[in-house]
N, C-alpha and C positions, 0 to 999 in steps of 0.2 A: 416488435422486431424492427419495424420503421424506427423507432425511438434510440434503438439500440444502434443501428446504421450511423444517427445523425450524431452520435455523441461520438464513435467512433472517426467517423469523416471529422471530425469539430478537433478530438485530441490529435488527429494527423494533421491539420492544419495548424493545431499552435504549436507543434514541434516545429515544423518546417520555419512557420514564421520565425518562431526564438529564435531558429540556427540559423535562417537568413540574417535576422536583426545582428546575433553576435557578432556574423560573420562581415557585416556592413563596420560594423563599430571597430572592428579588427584592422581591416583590410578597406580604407576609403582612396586607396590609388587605383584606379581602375585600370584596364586592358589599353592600350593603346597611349596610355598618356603619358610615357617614353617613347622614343624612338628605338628601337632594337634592333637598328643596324647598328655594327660597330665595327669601323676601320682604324682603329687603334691599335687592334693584335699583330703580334710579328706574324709572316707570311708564314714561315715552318717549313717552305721547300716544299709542300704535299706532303710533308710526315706529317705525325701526330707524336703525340706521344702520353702518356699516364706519370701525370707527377705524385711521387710517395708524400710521405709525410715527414718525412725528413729530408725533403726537397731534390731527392732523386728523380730523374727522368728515365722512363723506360720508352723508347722510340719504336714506334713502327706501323706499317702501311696500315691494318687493319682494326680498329676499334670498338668495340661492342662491350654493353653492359647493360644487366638485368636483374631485377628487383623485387619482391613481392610479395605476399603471407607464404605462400607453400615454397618459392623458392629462393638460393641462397644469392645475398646478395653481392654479385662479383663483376668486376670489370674484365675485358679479355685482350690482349694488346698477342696478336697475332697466334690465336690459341693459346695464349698466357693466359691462365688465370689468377685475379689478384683479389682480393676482397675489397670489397669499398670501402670498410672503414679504417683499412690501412693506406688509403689513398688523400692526398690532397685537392684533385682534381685534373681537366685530360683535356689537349688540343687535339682538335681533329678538323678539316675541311676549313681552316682560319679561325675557328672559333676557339675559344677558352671555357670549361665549365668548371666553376669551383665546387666541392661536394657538402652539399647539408643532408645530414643523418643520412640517409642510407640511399639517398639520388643524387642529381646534380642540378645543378641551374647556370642557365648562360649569363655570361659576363657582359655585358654593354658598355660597359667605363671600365680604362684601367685607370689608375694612378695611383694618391696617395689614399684617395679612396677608390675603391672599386664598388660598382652597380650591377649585380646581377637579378636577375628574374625568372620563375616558371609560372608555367603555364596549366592550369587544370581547366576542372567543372562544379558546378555546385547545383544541387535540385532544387528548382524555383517551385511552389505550389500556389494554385490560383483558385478558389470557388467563386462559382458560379452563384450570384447573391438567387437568381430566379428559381433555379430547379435543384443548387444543395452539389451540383458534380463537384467535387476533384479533380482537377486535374495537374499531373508531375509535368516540368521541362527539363531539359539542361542549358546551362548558360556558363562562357565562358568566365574565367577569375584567375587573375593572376595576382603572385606574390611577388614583392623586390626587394632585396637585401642592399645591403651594404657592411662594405669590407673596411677596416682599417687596415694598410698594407698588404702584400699578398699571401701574411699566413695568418694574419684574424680571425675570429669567427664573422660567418655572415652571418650579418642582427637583422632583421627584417624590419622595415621602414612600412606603416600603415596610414602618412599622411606627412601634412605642413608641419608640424609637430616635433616630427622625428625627424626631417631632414634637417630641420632647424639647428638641432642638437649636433647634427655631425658639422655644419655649415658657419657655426655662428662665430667662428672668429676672423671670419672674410666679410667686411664690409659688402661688398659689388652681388657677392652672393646672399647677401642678407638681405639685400635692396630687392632683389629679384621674387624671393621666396617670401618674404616676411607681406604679406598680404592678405586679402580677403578671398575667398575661396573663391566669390565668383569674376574677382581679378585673375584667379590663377589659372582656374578655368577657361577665359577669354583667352590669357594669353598662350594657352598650350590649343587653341583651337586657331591662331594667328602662326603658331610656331611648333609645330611638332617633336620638336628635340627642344624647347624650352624649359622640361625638367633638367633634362642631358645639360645640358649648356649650366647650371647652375653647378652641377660637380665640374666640368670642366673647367671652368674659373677658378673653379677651388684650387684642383689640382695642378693650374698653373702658374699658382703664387697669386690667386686673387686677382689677374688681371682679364 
């Protein structure tokens, strides 16, 4: 029975570990290493509005949207109902969310490229080497896209790698990025919007 526990405990731990590992290999931009303020958005007057997919605008005071396996997933622009995947994405309280598959993610950069980000959780599992526990956490993880203009798909950026790619024909921005990780590291621990700052050079002719 003991026997049967420890191999039990052992395959729940190598799942978790895989999915941690995958999910490290996926996703090596971590939580805070953007700035998530963004004063770039137009102000809106206090509307909001739900932009369609064919770049219409539906304005109005109240905005709400909900998602999920049992229910359907829809935006509501003053008791409107719209489905999300007829949508483009929705200003509300100065902010801008562009929509991947069936949610949204806030925008951080506008320009020629756009930066946006969500926010989740992932289950961390830890044993105990002495006594054999298991034990579950939660930890936060966030994802961050990037836009070519404002009707792209957002492609989701997992590291130095992949900003490179969108970046690499601005010298000033290649200067900044093109580094050793725990260069880049230092310098977003010196400069908090020092990922930020490499699309906004971009986006403003490299300078």
């Amino acid at each position: 029975m003991k026997l049967k526990k420890n191999i039990i405990s052992f395959m729940s731990v190598a799942v978790f570990v895989f999915l941690a590992a995958g999910s490290a290999k996926i996703n090596k931009i971590h939580c805070g290493a953007f700035s998530y303020f963004n004063s770039s958005e137009e102000p809106g007057n206090g509307r909001g509005y739900v932009e369609m997919n064919d770049g219409k605008k539906i304005y109005g005071e109240e905005i709400s949207w909900q998602t999920g396996l049992i229910l359907k997933d829809l935006i509501k622009v003053d008791g409107e109902k719209i489905k999300i995947k007829d949508t483009r994405g929705y200003f509300k309280n100065g902010n801008y969310y562009g929509r991947i598959g069936g949610s949204y993610a806030k925008r951080i950069i506008h320009g020629k490229l756009n930066v946006y980000y969500t926010e989740g959780t992932v289950t961390v599992a830890s044993t105990n080497s002495r006594t054999g526990v298991t034990t579950f956490r939660e930890r936060p993880t966030c994802t961050h896209y990037v836009q070519v203009g404002d009707d792209g798909e957002l492609n989701p950026i997992a590291g130095q790698k992949d900003i490179i790619k969108y970046v690499k024909d601005c010298p000033k921005a290649m200067e900044m990025i093109d580094k050793k990780d725990s260069q880049i590291r230092k310098a977003i621990r010196k400069n908090g919007s020092y990922l930020n700052d490499i699309f906004v050079i971009y986006n403003n002719g490299c300078r």
